[in-house]
KEDREN-420344 format. One line per field, with one value per residue (C-alpha): residue number from 1; residue in one letter; y, z, x. Coordinates in Angstrom, 1 decimal, always signed. Layout:
REM KEDREN-420344
seq <- NUM ... .
type <- a ... .
yy <- Y ... .
zz <- Z ... .
xx <- X ... .
END
This chain:
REM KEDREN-420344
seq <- 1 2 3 4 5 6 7 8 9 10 11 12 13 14 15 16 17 18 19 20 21 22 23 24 25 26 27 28 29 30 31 32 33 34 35 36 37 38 39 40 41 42 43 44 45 46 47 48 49 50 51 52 53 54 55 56 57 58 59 60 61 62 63 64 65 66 67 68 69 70 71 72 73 74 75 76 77 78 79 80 81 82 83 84 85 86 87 88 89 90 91 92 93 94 95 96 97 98 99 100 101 102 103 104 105 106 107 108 109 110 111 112 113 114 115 116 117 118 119 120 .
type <- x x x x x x x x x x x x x x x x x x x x x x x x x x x x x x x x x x x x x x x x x x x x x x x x x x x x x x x x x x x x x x x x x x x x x x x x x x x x x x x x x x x x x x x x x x x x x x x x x x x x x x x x x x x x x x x x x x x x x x x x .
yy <- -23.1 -23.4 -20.0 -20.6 -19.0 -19.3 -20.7 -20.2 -17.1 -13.5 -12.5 -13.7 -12.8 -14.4 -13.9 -14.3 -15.9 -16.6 -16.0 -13.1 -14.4 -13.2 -13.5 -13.9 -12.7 -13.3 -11.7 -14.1 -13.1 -16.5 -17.9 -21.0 -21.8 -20.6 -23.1 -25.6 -23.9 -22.4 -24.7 -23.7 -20.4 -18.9 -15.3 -13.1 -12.1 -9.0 -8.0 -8.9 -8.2 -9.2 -11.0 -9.6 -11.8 -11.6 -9.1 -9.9 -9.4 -8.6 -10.2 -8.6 -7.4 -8.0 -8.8 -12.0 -12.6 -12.2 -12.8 -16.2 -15.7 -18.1 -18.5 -19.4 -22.5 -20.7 -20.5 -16.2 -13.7 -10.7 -7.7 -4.9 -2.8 -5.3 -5.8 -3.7 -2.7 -2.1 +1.3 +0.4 -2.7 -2.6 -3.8 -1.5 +0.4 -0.1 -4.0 -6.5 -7.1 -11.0 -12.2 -15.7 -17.9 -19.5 -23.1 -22.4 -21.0 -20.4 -19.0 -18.8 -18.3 -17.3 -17.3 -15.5 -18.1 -16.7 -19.1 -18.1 -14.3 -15.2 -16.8 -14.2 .
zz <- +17.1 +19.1 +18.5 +15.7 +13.1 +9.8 +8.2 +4.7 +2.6 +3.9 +4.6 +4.7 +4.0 +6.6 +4.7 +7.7 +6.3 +7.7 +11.6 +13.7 +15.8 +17.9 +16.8 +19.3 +18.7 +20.9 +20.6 +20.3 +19.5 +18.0 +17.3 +15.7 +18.8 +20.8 +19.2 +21.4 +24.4 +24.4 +26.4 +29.6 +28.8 +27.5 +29.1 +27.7 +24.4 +23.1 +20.7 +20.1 +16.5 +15.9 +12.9 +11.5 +8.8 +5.6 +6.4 +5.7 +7.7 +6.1 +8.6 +6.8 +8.9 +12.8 +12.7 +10.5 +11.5 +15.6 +16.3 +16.6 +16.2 +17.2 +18.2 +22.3 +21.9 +23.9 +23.0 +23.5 +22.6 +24.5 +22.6 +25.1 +25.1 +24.9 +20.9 +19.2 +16.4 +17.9 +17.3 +13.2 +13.8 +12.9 +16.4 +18.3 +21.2 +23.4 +22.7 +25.3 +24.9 +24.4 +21.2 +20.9 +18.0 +15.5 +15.2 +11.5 +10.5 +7.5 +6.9 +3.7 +4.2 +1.3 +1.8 -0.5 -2.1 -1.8 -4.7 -6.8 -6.0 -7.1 -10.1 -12.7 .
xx <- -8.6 -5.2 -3.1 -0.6 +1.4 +0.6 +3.5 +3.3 +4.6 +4.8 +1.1 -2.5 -5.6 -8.6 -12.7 -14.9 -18.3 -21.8 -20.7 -18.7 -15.4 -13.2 -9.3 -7.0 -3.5 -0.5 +2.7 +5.9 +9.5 +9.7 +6.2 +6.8 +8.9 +6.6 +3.8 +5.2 +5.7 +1.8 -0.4 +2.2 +2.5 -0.6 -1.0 -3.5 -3.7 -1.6 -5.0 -8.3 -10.3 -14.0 -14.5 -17.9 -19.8 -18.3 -15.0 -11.7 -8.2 -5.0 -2.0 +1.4 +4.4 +4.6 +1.3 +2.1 +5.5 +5.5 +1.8 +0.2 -3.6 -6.3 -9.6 -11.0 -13.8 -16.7 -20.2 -20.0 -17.6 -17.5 -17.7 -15.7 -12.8 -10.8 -11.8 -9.3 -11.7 -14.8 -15.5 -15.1 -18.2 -21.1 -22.2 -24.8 -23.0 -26.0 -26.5 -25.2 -21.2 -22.1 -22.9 -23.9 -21.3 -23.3 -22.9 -21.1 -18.3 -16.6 -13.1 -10.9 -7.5 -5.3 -1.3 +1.4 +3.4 +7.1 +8.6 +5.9 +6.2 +10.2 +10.0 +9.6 .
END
């Protein structure tokens, strides 16, 4: 899934079914800008968070506002250092860093609906 900026409401709410990922997240100071500009300009990513089966991932603030998030098409994700959250998995420490994708994946995304949140 190309990085991109969710751009509905305030925050989001990702539930992670059935398979683990890897979210990418990039820092922008202008991400929907930026959206265009991304295939030239990739650069690493600014964070990395594993996606275990069945979590879910709050993006409010920064996070949701300056950070495009996305997902790299490869048939491993590497479980290092480089995963932000790592030490809260429930990921052996001894087991091989790659973990082999599933060939499903399920996500439900739920946005904040700012005219709704205004209306009363």
């Amino acid at each position: 899934m190309m990085p991109h900026k969710d751009s509905l409401g305030n925050e989001v709410a990702i539930i992670s079914l059935i398979s683990h990922t890897v979210l990418d997240f990039y820092y922008r100071e202008n991400p929907v800008y930026a959206a265009f500009l991304f295939e030239n300009d990739i650069g690493p990513p600014s964070a990395r968070v594993l996606m275990e089966p069945n979590s879910l991932l709050l993006l409010t603030g920064k996070a949701f506002h300056k950070h495009m998030h996305g997902i790299y098409p490869h048939e491993f994700d590497i479980v290092d250092d480089g995963i932000c959250n790592k030490r809260f998995t429930e990921i052996p420490m001894n087991t091989s860093p790659a973990i082999k994708r599933t060939e499903i994946r399920i996500s439900i995304v739920l946005w904040t609906d700012e005219n709704q949140l205004n209306s009363s």
